[in-house]
LOTOR-869997 format. One line per field, with one value per residue (C-alpha): residue in one letter; x, y, z. Coordinates in steps of 0.001 Angstrom, whole numbers. Example, Ala and Ser with C-alpha at 12.3 -4.5 7.8 and 13.67 -1.06 7.14 Angstrom:
2
martor <- (A_S);
X <- (12300_13670);
Y <- (-4500_-1060);
Z <- (7800_7140);
END
This chain:
309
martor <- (X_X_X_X_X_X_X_X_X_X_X_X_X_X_X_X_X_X_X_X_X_X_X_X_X_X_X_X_X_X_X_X_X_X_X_X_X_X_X_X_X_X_X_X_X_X_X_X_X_X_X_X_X_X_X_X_X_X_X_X_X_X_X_X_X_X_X_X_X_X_X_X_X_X_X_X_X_X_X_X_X_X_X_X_X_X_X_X_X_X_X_X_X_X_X_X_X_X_X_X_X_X_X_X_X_X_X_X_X_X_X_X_X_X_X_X_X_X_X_X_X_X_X_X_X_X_X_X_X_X_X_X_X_X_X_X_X_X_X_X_X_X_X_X_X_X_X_X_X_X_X_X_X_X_X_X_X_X_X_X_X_X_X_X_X_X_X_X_X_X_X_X_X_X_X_X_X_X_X_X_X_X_X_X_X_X_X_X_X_X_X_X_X_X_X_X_X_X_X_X_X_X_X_X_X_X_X_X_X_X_X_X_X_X_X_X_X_X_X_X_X_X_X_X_X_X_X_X_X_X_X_X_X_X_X_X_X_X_X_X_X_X_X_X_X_X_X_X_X_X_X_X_X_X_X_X_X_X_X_X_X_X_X_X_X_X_X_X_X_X_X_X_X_X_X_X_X_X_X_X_X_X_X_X_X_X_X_X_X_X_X_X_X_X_X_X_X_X_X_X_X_X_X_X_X_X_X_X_X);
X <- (-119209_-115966_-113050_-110970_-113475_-113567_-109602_-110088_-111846_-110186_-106483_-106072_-108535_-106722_-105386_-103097_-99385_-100346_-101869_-99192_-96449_-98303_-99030_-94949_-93989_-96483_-94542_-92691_-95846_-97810_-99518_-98013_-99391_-97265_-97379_-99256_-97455_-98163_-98472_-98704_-101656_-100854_-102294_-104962_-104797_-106928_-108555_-106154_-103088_-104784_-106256_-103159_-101382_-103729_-103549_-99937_-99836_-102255_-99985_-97563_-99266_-100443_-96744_-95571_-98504_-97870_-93701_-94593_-96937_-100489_-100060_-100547_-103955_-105585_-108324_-106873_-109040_-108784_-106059_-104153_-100533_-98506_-96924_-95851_-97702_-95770_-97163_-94901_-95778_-99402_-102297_-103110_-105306_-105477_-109091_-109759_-112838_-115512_-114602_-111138_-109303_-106279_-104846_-101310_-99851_-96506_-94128_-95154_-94598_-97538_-97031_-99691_-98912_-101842_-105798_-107114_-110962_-112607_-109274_-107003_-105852_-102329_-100050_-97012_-95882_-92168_-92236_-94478_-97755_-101230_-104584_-106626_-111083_-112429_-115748_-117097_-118240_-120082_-118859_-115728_-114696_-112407_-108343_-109159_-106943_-103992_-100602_-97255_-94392_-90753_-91601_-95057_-98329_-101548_-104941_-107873_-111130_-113275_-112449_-110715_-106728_-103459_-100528_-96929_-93652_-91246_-87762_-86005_-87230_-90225_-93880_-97618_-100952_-103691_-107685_-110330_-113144_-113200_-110224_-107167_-104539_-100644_-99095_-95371_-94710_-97218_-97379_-100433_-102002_-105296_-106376_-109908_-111068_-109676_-106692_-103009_-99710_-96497_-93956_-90390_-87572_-88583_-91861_-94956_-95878_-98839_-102098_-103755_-106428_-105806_-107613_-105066_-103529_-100352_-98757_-100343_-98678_-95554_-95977_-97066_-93657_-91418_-92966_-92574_-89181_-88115_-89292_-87932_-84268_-82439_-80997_-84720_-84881_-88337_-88141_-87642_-90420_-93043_-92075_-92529_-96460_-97334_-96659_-98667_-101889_-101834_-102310_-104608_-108029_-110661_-112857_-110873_-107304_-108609_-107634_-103580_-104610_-105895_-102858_-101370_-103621_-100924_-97628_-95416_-95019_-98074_-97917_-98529_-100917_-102954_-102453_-103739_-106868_-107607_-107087_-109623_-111989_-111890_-112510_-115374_-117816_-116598_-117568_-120979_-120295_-119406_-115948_-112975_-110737_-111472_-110017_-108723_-111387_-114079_-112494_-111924_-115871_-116810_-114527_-115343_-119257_-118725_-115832_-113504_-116637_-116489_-118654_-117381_-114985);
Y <- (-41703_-42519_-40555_-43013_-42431_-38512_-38667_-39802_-36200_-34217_-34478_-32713_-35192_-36779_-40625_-43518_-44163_-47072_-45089_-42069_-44884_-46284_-42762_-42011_-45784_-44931_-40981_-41875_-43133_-39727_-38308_-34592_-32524_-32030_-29096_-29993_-29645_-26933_-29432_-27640_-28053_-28770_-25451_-25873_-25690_-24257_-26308_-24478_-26078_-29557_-29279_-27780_-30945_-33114_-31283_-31503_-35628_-35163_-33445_-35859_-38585_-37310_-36390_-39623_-41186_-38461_-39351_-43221_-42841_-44365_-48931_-51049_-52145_-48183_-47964_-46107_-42764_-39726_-37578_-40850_-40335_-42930_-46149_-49743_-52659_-56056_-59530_-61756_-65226_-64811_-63402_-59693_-57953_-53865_-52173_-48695_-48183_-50321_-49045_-51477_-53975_-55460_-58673_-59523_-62529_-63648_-61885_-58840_-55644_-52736_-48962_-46793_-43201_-41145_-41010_-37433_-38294_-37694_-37674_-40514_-43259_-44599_-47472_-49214_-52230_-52798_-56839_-59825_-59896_-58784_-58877_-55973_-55580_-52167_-51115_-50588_-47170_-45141_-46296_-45556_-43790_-44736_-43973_-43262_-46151_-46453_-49054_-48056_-50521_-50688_-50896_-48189_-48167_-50078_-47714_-49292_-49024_-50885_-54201_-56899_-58057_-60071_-58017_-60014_-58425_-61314_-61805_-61801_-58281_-58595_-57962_-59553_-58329_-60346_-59214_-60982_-58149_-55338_-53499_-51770_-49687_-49824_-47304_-46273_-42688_-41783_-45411_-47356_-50596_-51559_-54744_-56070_-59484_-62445_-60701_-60379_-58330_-59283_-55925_-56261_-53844_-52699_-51819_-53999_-56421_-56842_-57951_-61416_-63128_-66507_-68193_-67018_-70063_-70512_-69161_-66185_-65592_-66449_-64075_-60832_-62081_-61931_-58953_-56457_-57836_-56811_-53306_-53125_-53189_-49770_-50915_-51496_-53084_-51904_-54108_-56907_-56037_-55995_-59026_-60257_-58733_-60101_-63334_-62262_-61174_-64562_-65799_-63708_-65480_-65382_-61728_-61864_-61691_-58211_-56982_-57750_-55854_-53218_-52449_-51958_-48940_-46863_-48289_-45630_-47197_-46118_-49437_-51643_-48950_-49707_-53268_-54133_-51464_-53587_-57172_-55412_-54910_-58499_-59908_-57686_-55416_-51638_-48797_-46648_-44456_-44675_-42966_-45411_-45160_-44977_-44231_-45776_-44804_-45083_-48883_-49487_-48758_-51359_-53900_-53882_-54350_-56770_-58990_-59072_-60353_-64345_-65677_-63442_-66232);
Z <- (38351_40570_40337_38172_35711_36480_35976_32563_31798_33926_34587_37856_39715_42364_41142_43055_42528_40312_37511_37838_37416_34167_33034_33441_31422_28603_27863_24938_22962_24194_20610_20319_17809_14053_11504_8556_5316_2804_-365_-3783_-5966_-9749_-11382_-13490_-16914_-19563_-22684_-25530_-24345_-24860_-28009_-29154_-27948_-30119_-32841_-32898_-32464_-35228_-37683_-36695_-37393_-40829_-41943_-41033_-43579_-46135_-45639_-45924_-48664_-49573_-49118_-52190_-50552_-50723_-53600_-57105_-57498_-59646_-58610_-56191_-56282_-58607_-57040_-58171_-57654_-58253_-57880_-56751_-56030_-56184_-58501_-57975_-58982_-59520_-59838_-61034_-59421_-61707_-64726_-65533_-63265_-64085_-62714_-62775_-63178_-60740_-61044_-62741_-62024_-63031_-62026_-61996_-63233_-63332_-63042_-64141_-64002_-67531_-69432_-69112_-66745_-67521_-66107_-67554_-67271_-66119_-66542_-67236_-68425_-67063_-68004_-68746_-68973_-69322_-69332_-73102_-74208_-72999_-69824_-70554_-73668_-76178_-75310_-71768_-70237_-71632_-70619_-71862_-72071_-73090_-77116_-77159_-75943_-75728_-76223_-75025_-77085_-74725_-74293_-72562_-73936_-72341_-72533_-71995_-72069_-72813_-71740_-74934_-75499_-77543_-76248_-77574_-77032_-77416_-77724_-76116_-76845_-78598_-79857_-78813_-80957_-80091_-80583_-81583_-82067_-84901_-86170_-84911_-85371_-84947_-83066_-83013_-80898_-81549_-82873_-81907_-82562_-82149_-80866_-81074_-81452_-84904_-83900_-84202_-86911_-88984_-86329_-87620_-86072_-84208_-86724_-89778_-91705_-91164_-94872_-94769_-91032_-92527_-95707_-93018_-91106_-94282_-95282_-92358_-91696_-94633_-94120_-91180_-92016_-91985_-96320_-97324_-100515_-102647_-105194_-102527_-100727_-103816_-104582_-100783_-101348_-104412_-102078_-99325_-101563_-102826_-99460_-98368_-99614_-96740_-95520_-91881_-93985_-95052_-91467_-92803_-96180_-94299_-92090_-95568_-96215_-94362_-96476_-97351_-100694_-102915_-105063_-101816_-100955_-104352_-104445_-101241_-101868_-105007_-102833_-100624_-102881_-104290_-100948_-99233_-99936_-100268_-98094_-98814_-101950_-105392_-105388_-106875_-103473_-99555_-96626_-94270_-91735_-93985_-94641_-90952_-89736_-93035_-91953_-88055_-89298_-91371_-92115_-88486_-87125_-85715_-88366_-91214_-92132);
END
């Protein structure tokens, strides 16, 4: 090894001018030795303060739902908190679980109000006109759903009905299967297939089934007009029966006479017991007068069925 090569190891060898003189030009660039900076570590932290952060967004997150409340898309359930559905320019449809669904027709408006499992299920209608198919007993039992609107309420008995609220005020219900009752304070009528009511201001009038003639419709419309004026008149209105009896010829009219079970007036009670009796066969029993229950299961058997006219 020559001592050029020695100089690289050792310093103090002896070198030539040449070398000190590039040694002295290459100074500035010499490395020289810098402190190394203390940095500071981020701390570690332990798990609780992260789960307590999640938790937190959680809650959050969960009071913003609760704040917003549940969208019109979330299934209906027992205990679901009330909210309005409204079709607008489309079909919609509203199911409550599989035991009813309810479609709405455009521009209707439906709120639900309550589900308590067992007991009831109740909506009302606000505008338009829906249609309603419930399960039949024992599926679901008889006065579990019910719809309220503006002039009383519609009591399901298992079965499938149109329900319209019209704009002049007025309201019809319509049965496809099975009955349903509206309702109007104490007052109720009953509505079996194939059957309508007409609901305005007054109250309802007298059900009759599609298939009614046209006079006796008329006679049931002069009739309950004229008892529903505040100055009834009960001479006018005897007279007004004695009309509709006379129309009322065929087993399926008995579901007009029977409506006339409940009259206040105990000679249209009589007469249209006696118009009853003409037309279809009485109840079990040998007693001169019924009920109106014991009328009502004899009449559902028998003459409000299709063929019974």
């Amino acid at each position: 090894m020559n001592e050029r090569d020695d100089y690289l190891f050792d310093p103090a060898q002896p070198v030539d001018d040449e070398v000190r003189a590039l040694e002295r030009a290459l100074q500035p660039l010499r490395w020289r030795p810098q402190p190394c900076p203390v940095v500071a570590l981020p701390r570690r932290r332990g798990t609780w303060p992260m789960v307590l952060a999640v938790l937190a967004a959680a809650a959050l997150a969960l009071a913003a739902w609760l704040w917003s409340g549940p969208s019109g898309d979330d299934p209906l359930r027992p205990g679901a908190a009330a909210r309005t559905f409204a079709a607008k320019a489309e079909v919609q449809t509203v199911a409550l679980g599989d035991l009813a669904a309810i479609t709405l027709q455009p521009g209707s408006e439906l709120r639900f109000e309550h589900w308590h499992a067992q007991k009831q299920a109740r909506f009302s209608l606000q505008r338009g006109a829906i249609t309603v198919a419930v399960q039949p007993p024992p599926a679901v039992p008889p006065e579990f759903f019910v719809v309220d609107t503006p002039l009383g309420r519609v009591v399901d008995m298992g079965c499938r009905y149109d329900l319209e609220l019209r704009a002049n005020g007025e309201a019809r219900v319509h049965v496809v299967d099975g009955a349903i009752t509206f309702r109007v304070g104490d007052r109720y009528v009953w509505v079996p297939a194939s059957a309508s009511v007409e609901v305005g201001p007054g109250g309802p009038f007298t059900p009759v089934f599609d298939d009614a003639p046209t006079n006796l419709r008329a006679a049931v419309r002069r009739f309950d007009l004229a008892g529903m004026r505040k100055d009834v008149d009960v001479d006018e209105r005897r007279k007004l029966l004695k009309e509709l009896l006379m129309t009322a010829t065929a087993p399926r009219d008995s579901l007009v006479l029977w409506h006339l079970l409940a009259d206040l007036d105990p000679v249209v009670r009589a007469a249209a017991e006696g118009s009853l009796l003409d037309l279809v066969e009485a109840p079990p029993g040998k007693q001169a007068t019924f009920t109106a229950e014991e009328w009502l299961a004899r009449l559902r058997l028998s003459a409000w069925q299709r063929s019974g006219k």
